[in-house]
C-alpha positions as CSV (number, residue, x, y, z in Angstrom):
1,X,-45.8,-11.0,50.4
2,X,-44.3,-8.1,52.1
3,X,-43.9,-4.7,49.8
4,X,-40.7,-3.5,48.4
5,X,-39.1,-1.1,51.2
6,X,-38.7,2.2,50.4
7,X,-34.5,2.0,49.8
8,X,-34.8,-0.3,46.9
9,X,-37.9,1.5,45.5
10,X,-36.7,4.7,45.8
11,X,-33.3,3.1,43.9
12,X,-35.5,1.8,41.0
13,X,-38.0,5.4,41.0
14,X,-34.9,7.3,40.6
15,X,-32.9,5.3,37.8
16,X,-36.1,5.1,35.9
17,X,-37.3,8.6,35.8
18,X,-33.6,9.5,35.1
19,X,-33.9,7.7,31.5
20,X,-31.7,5.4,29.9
21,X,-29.0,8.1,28.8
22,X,-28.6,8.3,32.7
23,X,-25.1,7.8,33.4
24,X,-24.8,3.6,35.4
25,X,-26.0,3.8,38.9
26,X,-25.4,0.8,40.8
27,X,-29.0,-0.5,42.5
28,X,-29.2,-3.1,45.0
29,X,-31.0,-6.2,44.7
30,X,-32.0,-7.0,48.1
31,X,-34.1,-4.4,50.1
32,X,-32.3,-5.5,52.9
33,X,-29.8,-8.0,54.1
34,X,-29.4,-10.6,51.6
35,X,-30.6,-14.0,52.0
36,X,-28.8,-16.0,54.3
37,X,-26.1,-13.8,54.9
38,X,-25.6,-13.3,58.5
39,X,-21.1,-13.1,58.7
40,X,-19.6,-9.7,58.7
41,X,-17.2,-9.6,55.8
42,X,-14.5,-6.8,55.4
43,X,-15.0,-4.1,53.3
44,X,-15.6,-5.0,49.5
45,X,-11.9,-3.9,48.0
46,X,-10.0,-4.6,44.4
47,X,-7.8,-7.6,45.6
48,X,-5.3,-7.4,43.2
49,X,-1.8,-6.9,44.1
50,X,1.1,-6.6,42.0
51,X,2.4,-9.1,39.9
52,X,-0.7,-10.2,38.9
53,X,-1.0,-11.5,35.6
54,X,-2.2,-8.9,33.2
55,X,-4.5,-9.9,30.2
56,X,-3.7,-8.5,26.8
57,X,-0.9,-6.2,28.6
58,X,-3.5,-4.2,30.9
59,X,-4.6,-4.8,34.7
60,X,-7.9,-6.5,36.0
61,X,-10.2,-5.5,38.9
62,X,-10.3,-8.5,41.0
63,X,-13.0,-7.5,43.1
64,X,-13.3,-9.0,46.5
65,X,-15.8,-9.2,49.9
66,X,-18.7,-8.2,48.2
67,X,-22.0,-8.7,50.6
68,X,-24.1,-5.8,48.9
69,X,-24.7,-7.4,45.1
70,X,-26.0,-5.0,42.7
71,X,-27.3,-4.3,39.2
72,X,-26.2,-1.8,36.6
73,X,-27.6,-1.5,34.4
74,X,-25.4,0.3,30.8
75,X,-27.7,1.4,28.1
76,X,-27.2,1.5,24.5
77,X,-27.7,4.4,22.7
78,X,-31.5,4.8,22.0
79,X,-31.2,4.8,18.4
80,X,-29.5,1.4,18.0
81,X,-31.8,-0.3,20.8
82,X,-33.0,-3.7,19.6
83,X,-34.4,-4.2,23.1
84,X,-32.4,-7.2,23.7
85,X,-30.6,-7.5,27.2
86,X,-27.8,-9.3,29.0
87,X,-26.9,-9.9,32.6
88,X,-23.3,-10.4,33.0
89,X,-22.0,-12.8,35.5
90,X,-18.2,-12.2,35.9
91,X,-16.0,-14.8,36.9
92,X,-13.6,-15.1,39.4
93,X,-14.0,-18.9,41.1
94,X,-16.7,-17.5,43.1
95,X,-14.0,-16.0,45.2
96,X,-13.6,-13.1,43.6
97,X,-15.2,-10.5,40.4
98,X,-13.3,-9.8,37.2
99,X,-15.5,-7.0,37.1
100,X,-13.4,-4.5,34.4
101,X,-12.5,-7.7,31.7
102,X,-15.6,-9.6,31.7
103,X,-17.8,-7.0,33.1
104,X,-17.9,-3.4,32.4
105,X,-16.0,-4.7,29.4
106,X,-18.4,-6.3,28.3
107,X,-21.2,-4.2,28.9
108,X,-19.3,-1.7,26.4
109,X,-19.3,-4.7,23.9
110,X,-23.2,-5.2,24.2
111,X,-23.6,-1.8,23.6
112,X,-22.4,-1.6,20.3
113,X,-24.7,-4.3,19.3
114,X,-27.7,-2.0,20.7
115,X,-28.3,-4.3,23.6
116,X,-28.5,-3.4,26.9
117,X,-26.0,-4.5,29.3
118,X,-26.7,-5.4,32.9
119,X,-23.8,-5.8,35.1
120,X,-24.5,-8.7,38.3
121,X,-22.2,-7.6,41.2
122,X,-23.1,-11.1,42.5
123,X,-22.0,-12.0,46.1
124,X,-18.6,-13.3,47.0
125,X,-16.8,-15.2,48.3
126,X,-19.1,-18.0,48.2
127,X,-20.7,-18.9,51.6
128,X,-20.5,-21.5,53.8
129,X,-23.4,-24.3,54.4
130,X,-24.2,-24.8,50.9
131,X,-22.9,-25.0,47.2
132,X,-20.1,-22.6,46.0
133,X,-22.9,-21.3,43.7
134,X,-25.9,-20.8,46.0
135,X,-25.3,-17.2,46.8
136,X,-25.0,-16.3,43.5
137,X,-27.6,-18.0,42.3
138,X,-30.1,-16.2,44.5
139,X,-28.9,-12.6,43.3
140,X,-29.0,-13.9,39.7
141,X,-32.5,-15.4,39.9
142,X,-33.3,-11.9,42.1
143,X,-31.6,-9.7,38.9
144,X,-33.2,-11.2,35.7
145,X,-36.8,-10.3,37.9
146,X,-36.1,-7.1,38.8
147,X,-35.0,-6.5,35.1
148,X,-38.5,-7.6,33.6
149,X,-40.5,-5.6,35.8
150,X,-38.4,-2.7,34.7
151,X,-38.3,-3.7,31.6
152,X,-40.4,-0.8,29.7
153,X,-39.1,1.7,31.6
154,X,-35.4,0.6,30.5
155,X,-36.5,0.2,26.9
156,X,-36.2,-3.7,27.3
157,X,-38.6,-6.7,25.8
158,X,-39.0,-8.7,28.8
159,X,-39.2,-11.8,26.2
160,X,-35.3,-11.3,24.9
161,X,-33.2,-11.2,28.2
162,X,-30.3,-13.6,28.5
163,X,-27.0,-14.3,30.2
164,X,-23.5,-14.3,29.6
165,X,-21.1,-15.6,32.1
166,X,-17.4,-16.4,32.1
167,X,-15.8,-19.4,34.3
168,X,-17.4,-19.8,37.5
169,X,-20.1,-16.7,36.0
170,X,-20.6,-19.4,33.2
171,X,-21.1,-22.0,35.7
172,X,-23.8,-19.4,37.4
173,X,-25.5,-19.1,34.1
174,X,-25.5,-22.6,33.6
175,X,-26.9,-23.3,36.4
176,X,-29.7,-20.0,36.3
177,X,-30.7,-21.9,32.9
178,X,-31.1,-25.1,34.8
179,X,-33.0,-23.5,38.2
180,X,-35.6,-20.9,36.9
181,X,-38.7,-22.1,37.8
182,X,-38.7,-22.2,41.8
183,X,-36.9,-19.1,43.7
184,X,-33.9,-20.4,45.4
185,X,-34.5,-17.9,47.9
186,X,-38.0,-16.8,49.8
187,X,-39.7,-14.5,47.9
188,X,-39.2,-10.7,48.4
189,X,-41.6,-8.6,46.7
190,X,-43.2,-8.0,43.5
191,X,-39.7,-8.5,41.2
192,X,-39.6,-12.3,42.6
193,X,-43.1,-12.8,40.6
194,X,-41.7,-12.6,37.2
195,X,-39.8,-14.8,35.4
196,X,-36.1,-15.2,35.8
197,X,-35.4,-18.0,33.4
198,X,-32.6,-16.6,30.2
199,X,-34.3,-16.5,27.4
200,X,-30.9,-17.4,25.8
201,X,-27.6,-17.7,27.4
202,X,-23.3,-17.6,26.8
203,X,-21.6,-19.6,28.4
204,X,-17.3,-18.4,28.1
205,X,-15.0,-20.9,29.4
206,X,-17.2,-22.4,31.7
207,X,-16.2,-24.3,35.1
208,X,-17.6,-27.5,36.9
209,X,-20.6,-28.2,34.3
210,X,-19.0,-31.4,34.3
211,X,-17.8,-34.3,36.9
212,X,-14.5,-36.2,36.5
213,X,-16.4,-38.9,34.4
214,X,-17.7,-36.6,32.0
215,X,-21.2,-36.7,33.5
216,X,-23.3,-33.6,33.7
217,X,-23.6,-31.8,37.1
218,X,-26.7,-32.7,38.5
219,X,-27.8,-29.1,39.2
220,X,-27.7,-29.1,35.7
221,X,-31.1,-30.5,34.5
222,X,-31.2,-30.1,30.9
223,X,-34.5,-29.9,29.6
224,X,-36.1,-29.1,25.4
225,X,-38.4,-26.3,26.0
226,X,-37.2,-25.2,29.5
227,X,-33.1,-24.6,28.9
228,X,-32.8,-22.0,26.8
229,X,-30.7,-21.8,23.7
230,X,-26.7,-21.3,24.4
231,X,-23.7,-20.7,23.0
232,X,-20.2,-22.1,24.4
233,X,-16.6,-20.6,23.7
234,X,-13.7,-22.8,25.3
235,X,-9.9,-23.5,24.1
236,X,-8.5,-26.9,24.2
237,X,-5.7,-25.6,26.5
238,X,-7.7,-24.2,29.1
239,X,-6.4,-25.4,32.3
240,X,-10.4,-25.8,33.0
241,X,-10.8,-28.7,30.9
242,X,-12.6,-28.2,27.4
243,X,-14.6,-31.5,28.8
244,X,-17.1,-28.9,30.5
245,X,-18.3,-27.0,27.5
246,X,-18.1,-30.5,25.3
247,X,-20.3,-32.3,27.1
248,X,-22.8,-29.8,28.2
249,X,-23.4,-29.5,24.5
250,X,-23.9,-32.5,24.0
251,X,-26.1,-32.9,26.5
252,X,-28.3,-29.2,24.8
253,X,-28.1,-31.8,21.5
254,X,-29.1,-34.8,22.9
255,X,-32.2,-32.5,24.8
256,X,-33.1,-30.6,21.1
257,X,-32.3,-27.4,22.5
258,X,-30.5,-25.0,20.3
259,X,-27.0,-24.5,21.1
260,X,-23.2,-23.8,19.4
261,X,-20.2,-24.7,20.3
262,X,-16.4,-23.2,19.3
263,X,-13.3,-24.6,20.1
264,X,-10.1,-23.2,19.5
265,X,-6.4,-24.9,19.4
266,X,-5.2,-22.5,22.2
267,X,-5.9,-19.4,24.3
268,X,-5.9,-20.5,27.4
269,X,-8.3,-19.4,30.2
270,X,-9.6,-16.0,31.6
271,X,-8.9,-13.8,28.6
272,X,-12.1,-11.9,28.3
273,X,-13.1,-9.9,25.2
274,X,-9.4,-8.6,25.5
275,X,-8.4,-9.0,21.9
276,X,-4.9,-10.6,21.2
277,X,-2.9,-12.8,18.6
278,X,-5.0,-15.9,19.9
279,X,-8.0,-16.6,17.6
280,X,-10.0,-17.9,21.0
281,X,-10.0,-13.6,21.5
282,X,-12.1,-13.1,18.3
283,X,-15.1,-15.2,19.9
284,X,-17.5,-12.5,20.7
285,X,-17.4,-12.3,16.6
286,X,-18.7,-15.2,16.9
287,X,-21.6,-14.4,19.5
288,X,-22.6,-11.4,17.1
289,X,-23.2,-13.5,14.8
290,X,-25.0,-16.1,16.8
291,X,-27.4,-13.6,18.4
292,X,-28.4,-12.0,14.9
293,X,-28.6,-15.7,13.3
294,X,-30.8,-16.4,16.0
295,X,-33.3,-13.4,16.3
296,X,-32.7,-11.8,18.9
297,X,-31.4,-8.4,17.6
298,X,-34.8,-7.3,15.8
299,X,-35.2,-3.8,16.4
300,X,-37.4,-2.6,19.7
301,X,-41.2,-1.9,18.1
302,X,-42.2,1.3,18.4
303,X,-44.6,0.5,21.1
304,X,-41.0,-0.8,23.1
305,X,-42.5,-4.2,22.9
């Protein structure tokens, strides 16, 4: 196993001695060229024009081309901390990044609940020779390891790290929670030998966890003990059929694994944490609730363990 290169160290050196109250510094996952990624793309750019649809009256960054994925990594303040972190998959159809309404967003969101954020600038759009998914996959798998090894110096407990994705990020968690215990990717460096299974994942209007008969995606190998615990927000309108977060409950249920489900009347799809009229918009209430009803806001010992 070849050593970190000095880019990506350097990266990681700086952001850490630079403390958690550092303002968020984008740091690349891959030392070099990511894996399998040999087309020249044009340059990463917001792809949204006008006339757009705007969600809850405001623009979205619709960010396109991206070939350099990164981490950032958005603090809490140190004296709400519980030590609990979240890598946030935006969605986009794994064409493009929502990365302002169900990333930075969100971040902001986690925050206030004293857990870290950690924005995934995963690659799109997805490549060719392979699932829509495989890309992403690898830089997810890459993030939740470089996390836990700098997990004490970003005040984090390596044991309370999850996911929260929306649409084709939910499929990506979905599938991270599925696909943990083998790299997807050859092994890098020292980040690739920790663990990047969620210890508990969100799942927002997820996409394609389902096929046209209802059956679970294969990818999807739901298992008590290895899947972690999830929660699932989806409206009965969504133009991505309710059907995917359904039975992929069902499925955590029928396994024993831990999971809740809310579905609302109407909202629609790709709303975010945007708050409007629609009750769907008050669901991260909901996942507040869900993460302190299920332990893992206890305060960060002061050991940060």
């Amino acid at each position: 196993m070849r050593e970190t290169p000095s880019a990506l160290a350097a990266a990681l050196t700086l952001f850490a001695a630079a403390g958690i109250a550092a303002a968020p510094h984008p740091i690349p996952l891959w030392p070099g060229t990511p894996p399998g990624d040999t087309a020249q793309l044009p340059p990463e750019a917001d792809t949204t024009v006008p006339g757009d649809q705007l969600i809850a009256g405001r623009p979205v960054i619709r960010l396109g081309n991206v070939s350099t994925p990164t981490i950032t990594v958005y603090a809490p303040d140190p004296a709400k901390n519980t030590g609990a972190a979240v890598v946030v998959c935006p969605g986009g159809g794994y064409h493009i990044l929502a990365l302002d309404l169900e990333g930075t967003e969100v971040c902001d969101w986690l925050n206030s609940l004293g857990v870290t954020g950690v924005l995934l600038k995963y690659r799109v759009p997805a490549r060719d020779g392979g699932p829509s998914y495989l890309a992403a996959l690898e830089d997810a798998q890459r993030a939740l390891g470089l996390v836990r090894q700098n997990a004490t110096a970003w005040g984090i407990d390596p044991k309370r790290v999850g996911v929260l994705g929306f649409s084709a990020g939910g499929n990506l968690a979905a599938v991270l929670s599925n696909n943990f215990e083998q790299r997807a990717y050859p092994p890098v460096d020292a980040a690739d030998e920790y663990g990047c299974r969620p210890d508990f994942a969100f799942l927002i209007y997820p996409g394609s966890l389902v096929d046209e008969n209802n059956a679970v995606a294969p990818q999807l190998t739901v298992r008590a003990g290895k899947t972690p615990p999830t929660f699932l927000v989806q409206a009965a309108n969504d133009p991505i059929p309710v059907q995917n977060s359904v039975y992929y409950f069902l499925a955590l249920r029928r396994a024993g694994v831990p999971a809740e489900l809310h579905v609302y009347a109407t909202g629609g799809h790709g709303y975010g944490l945007r708050r409007t009229d629609e009750p769907v918009t008050s669901w991260p209430d909901r996942a507040a609730d869900w993460l302190k009803a299920s332990g893992w806001l206890q305060p960060l010992a002061p050991d940060g363990k």
